[in-house]
N, C-alpha and C positions, 0 to 999 in steps of 0.2 A: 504494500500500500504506500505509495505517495503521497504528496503533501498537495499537487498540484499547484493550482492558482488562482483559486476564489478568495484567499486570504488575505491578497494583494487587495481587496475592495473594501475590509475594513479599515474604520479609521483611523489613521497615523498607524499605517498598518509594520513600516520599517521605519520611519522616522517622522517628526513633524515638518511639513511642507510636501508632503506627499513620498511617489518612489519612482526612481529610475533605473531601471532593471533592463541589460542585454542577456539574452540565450543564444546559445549556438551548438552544432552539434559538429561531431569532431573536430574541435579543436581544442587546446591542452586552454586549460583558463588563464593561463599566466601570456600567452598569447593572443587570446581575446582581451583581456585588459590592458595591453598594450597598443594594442589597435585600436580600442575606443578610447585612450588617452592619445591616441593620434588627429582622433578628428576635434578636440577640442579647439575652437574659436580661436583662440590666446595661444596663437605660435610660441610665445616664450615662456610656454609651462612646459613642463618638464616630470612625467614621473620617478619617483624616488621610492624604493621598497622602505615601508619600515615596519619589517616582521607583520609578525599575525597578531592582529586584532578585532574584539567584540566590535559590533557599529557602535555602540554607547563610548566605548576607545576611540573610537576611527575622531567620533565628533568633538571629545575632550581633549584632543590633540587639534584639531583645525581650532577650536577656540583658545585653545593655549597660544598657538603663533601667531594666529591674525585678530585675535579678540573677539570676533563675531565667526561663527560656527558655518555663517553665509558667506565668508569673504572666501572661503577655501575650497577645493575639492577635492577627493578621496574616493577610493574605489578599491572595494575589496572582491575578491574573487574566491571561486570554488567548483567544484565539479559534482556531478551525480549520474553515474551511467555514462552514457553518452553525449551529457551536456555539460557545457561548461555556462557558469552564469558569473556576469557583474552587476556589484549592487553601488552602486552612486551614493555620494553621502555632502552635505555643504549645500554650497549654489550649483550647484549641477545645470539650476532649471535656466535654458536658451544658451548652454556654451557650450553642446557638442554638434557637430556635424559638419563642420569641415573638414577637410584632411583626405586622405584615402579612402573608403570605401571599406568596412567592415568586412563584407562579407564578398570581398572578394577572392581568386582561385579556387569559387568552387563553393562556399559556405554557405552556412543555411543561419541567418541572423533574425533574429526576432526581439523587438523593440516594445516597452510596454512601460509608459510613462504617465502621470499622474500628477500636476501642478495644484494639491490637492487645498493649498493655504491660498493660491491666487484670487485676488479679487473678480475677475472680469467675468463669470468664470471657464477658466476652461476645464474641457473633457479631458477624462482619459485617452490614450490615444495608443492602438496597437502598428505594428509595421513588420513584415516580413520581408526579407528581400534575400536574393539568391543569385551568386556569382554576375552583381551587378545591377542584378532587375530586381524593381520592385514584384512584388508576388501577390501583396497584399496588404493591404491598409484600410484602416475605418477608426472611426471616431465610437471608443465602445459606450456612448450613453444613447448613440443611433438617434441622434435628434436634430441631426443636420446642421449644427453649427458649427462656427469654426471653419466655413470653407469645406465642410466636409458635407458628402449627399451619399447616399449606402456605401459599399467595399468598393474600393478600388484596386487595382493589377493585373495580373494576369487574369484571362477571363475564364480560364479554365477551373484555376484554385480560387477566385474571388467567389464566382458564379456557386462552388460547393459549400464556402462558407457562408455565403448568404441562403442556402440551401436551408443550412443547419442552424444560423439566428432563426428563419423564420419558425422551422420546428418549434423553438424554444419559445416563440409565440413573440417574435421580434422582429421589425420595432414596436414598442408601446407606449406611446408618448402619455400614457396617464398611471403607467407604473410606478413607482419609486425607483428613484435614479441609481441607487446604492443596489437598489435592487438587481436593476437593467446593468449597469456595471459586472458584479459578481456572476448574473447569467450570460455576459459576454465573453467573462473568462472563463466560466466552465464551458462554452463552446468553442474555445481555441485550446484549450485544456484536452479536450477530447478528439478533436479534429487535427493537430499536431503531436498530442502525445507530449505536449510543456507541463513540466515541473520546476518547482524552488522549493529545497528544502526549507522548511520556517524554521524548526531548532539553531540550527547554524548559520542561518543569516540573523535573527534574532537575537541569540544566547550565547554561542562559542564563538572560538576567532577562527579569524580566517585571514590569508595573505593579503597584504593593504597595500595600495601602492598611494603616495601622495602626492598630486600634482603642484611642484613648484617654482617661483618664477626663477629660468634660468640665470 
């Protein structure tokens, strides 16, 4: 039994200000968070191992350096099976996605991000993409904001996942949002077969890398 990923929709589910979470399957995790501290915005950041730590560590150490726990960011990593996952810890939220391309040479990367303390507000927001292509993308509160209107990607895997939202009786714009959220991840849960374990992103440590200005 896995932990899967409807646990990602409760509140302050890994930290306050929400969660930013990459999965990928074979590739070693120490190399997937390399890569996602490659697209980071701020050219002159710089990952630094500093051993293995709890996230409640990851974030008393960014507030120790810069004072505000927002001014830094941190990224701890881990494996399960097949997949290797990072979990984002600081201001993560709007400063990755430049750089090279995660999932390229072939990789299977899946994005699943929650600006959950934002004012404005926004969705959660899922992203799949594979040796360069997007595969699949949607806004998991299904309410058409944010630029966003059902799945997007390929039309082969979007056209399936929207198959299996609507199963789940989605979209339902008089549902409960928390609701509609948690039944988005149990259908990319079951339709990819993603997991994060929660004990150890949660409770133990785990290898941390922290990004600093070079």
């Amino acid at each position: 039994m896995t932990d899967g990923l409807t646990w990602l929709a409760e509140p302050q589910s890994i930290a306050y200000g929400g969660y930013g979470v990459v999965i990928a399957r074979d590739l070693a995790s120490e190399t997937l968070a390399k890569r996602v501290a490659d697209t980071v915005f701020r050219q002159k950041l710089s990952p630094r191992s500093v051993g293995e730590l709890t996230g409640r560590q990851a974030q008393d150490v960014l507030e120790g350096l810069f004072g505000d726990v927002f001014q830094g960011i941190a990224l701890r990593h881990g494996e399960i099976g097949e997949w290797a996952y990072v979990v984002k810890y600081g201001g993560w939220q709007g400063e990755f996605g430049g750089g090279p391309l995660i999932d390229r040479g072939g990789a299977h990367v899946f994005h699943l991000e929650f600006e959950e303390e934002n004012g404005k507000p926004v969705p959660p927001q899922f992203a799949y993409r594979h040796d360069e292509r997007l595969m699949c993308a949607f806004n998991l509160h299904l309410d058409g904001s944010w630029g966003y209107d059902g799945v997007e990607g390929d039309p082969e895997v979007a056209s399936a996942v929207e198959e299996r939202l609507a199963a789940a009786g989605l979209p339902d714009h008089e549902r409960d949002r928390r609701e509609v959220h948690r039944t988005s991840l149990e259908v990319l849960e079951r339709h990819f077969g993603l997991t994060l374990p929660r004990r150890p992103i949660l409770e133990e440590t785990l290898p941390t890398l922290l990004l600093k200005q070079l």
